[in-house]
Steps between C-alpha positions, in 0.01 A plus 500: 500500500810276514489271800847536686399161713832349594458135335579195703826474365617809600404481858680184501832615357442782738433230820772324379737861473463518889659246578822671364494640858600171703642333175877400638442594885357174563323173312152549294362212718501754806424800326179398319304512827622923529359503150212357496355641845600840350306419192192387752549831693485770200167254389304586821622865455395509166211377565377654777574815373301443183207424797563763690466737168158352394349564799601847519336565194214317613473657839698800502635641866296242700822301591291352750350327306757427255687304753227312589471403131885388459444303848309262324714417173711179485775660695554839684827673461550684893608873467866593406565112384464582136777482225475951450565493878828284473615685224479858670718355765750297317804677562455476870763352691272169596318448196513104579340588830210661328463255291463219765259708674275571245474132398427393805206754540404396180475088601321579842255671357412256235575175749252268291665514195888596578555395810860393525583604141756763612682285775798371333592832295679809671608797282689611832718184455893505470426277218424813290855654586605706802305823588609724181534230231132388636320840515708516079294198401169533689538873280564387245230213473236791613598706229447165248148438620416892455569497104176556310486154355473359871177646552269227589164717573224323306370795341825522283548075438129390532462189655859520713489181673578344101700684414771470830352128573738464148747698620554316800475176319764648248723605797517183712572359152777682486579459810508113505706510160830738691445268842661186346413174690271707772273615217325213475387502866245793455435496160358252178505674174214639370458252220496163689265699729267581209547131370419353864220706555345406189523160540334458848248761355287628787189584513247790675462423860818270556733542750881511400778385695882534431683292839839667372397843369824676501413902359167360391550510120333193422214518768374805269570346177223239597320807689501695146409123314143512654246627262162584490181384264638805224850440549552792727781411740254402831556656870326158624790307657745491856817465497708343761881468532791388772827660469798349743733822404415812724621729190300336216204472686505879546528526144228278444247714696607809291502310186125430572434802617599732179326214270154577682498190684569585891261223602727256424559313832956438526630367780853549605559070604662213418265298326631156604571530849251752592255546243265852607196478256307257703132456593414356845759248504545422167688647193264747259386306217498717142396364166791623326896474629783600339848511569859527421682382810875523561656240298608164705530709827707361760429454822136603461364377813529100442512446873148616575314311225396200726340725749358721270159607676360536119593142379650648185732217467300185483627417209878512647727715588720642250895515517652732742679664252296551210142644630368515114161230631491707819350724331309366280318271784408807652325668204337158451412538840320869441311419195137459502345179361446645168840706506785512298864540559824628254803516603868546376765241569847343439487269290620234749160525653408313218741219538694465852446174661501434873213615695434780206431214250252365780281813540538546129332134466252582730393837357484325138309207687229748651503635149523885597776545216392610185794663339813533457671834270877483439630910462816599379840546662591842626156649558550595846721725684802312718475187342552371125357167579139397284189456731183358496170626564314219642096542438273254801146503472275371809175475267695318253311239294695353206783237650742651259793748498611762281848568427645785349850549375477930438888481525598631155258776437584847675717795386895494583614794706830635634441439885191279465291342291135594435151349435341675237132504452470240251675281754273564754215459256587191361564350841154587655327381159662212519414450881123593413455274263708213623624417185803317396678679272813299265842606681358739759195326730385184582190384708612142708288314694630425897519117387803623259617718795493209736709329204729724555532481872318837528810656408390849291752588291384664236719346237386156564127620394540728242766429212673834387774363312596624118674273299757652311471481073710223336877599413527484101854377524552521110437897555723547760799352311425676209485822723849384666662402187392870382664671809835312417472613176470893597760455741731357230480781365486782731850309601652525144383914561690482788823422408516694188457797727757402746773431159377852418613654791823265543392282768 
């Protein structure tokens, strides 16, 4: 029998073929959230209904029972708030209403897990057009999510939280790539995720922290990183996330939600000024943190830092403008005593002066850094610049640092460039094994650092440059010398032609 499975790519392209309905009415930075929370929707349906089927079969007409079976799954779906329902009634007149209504029903009745998910999205919004261009799209987009390939019940795609925990993934992607500069608030791509999350490399029973997680992306590539004895990928981890952005952190929650991991623990806060993952009176500690803040943020909250109940700036305060160590003090901050911390970072981080270059010293001096990973230009969305990924280590033992220069090797692409897996392989090796490696690593001790005034530029540790082969200057002329010649000629040509023809 010929399985006629949609594959992942074509309920991608056909995710990515409903968007055609707010394509042009307004940006793809607004419209995601309509998207996604539409995706989220016809995934309860789906599922659900595939519930609602098996126990019919097990218990035929009792639907007494049955409902007290469905009370008990991981969410309940309240009657007349499924997808089928909004589709029979999508050419009424206040579609948008309906829509509104039913995920509101929806998040009250599943308060532990959604609450406040649905706040800052209205299909009822003049955003979406007036009344009849509204009630065109919200039709339309129904009548997307109702093709064949969109059907998300497990019993037709197997294990469903996979297959749309990629489809999400591949949609904020996309996403992130059309938003320009705001892209890169909500979203790292997927391979410096996979390359972060290997190098921090958590393990059963840890608890995970991202201070910035934006849609969550990387907080499940270090989820999905945690493996059992066999291999297996291992359900024995928390994750726990801040989001300052209302939107994003709604799209965090669903993103954990359709990858199977709704016990993740996001707050909706700003982590500097008022952190919300706190126990007692002090911040949760985790043994892994990871993070990709917003680059040199300005006015991050510089005005606060000497009363800071949490004494996350000890160290010093860092520039009002530039809040890259405002960050990082915090995750310092959060991480257990055997803990580890990556995170991504201009590249001035590694070399600003001023009260940067003094917490920098200090960190080095406490020696908590133990790497240092130069990426290539143009890997993330808004921004061409070349980061860092910065690697600190609270158990560290060895007083040396390793640098990597990982700033050649990727593949070139039209809007940005990529780390392929070799990359990422050759970087973690390399980190594993701290190793120093001609032209590409180098393992310094903090005496050479201090040499250096603890400045971290990668350049000054590890030497990339090529020198060019020797000019055979002989060759040349006889190659120059040969060129006349064939241009003598092709002269003489020339003018015979134009005699010819009586010019």
């Amino acid at each position: 029998m010929t399985n006629t499975n949609p594959t992942q790519d074509q309920i991608n392209k056909a995710l990515w073929g409903a968007c055609d309905t707010f394509r042009g009415a307004f940006d793809s930075s607004e419209y995601k959230n309509y998207i996604l929370v539409f995706m989220f929707l016809k995934y309860m349906s789906d599922v659900w209904k595939d519930h609602y089927e098996e126990y019919k079969m097990q218990y035929g007409n009792d639907d007494e029972l049955i409902q007290r079976k469905l009370q008990r799954e991981r969410f309940v779906l309240p009657e007349n708030c499924s997808f089928d329902y909004l589709y029979e009634n999508r050419n009424d007149s206040n579609i948008g209403e309906i829509i509104d209504k039913v995920l509101a029903k929806i998040e009250d009745k599943n308060l532990a897990k959604l609450e406040g998910v649905f706040r800052n999205i209205s299909f009822n919004s003049d955003k979406l057009g007036q009344t009849k261009d509204r009630n065109r799209r919200l039709k339309n987009l129904l009548d997307d999510f109702a093709s064949p390939i969109l059907d998300f019940r497990p019993s037709k795609l197997g294990k469903v939280e996979d297959v749309l925990g990629n489809s999400y993934m591949y949609l904020i992607g996309e996403f992130a790539s059309g938003a320009g500069k705001k892209g890169g608030e909500f979203y790292s791509p997927d391979e410096v995720s996979e390359l972060l999350a290997r190098l921090v490399n958590p393990k059963p029973g840890d608890r995970i922290c991202d201070p910035t997680c934006g849609s969550g992306s990387l907080l499940i590539k270090v989820g999905e990183q945690v493996k059992d004895k066999d291999g297996s990928r291992s359900k024995d981890f928390a994750l726990y996330g801040q989001e300052s952005n209302g939107d994003t952190w709604a799209l965090s929650k669903l993103n954990m939600f359709l990858h199977g991991m709704d016990g993740a623990r996001i707050e909706w806060c700003d982590t500097i000024n008022n952190p919300q993952l706190i126990e007692g009176d002090h911040l949760m500690k985790f043994n892994i943190v990871v993070a990709n803040p917003p680059f040199s943020l300005d006015k991050w909250g510089a005005e606060n830092a000497e009363t800071d109940r949490f004494k996350r700036f000890l160290r010093g305060t860092p520039p009002k403008s530039k809040g890259d160590y405002a960050f990082i003090l915090h995750m310092i901050e959060t991480t257990l005593p055997d803990g580890r911390i990556g995170v991504i970072v201009p590249h001035g981080v590694l070399f600003r002066g001023s009260s940067e270059g003094k917490i920098r010293q200090k960190l080095i001096e406490e020696n908590l850094l133990e790497a240092v990973i130069g990426l290539p230009s143009n890997l993330f969305f808004g921004t061409g610049i070349p980061a860092a990924i910065m690697i600190f280590n609270k158990a560290k033992k060895s007083k040396e640092v390793l640098f990597i220069d990982a700033s050649k090797e990727y593949q070139d692409g039209k809007k940005q460039n990529r780390l392929r897996e070799v990359d990422i392989k050759k970087i973690v090796s390399t980190y594993q094994n701290f190793e120093t490696i001609e032209k590409y690593s180098n393992v310094v001790t903090l005496k050479e650092i201090k040499e250096n005034d603890f400045n971290l530029n990668i350049p000054r540790y590890v030497d990339t440059f090529e020198e060019e082969e020797p000019i055979d200057l002989a060759k040349v002329k006889e190659e120059i010398n040969s060129l006349e010649g064939e241009l003598t000629e092709v002269r003489k040509e020339m003018q015979q032609y134009l005699e010819e023809l009586g010019l």
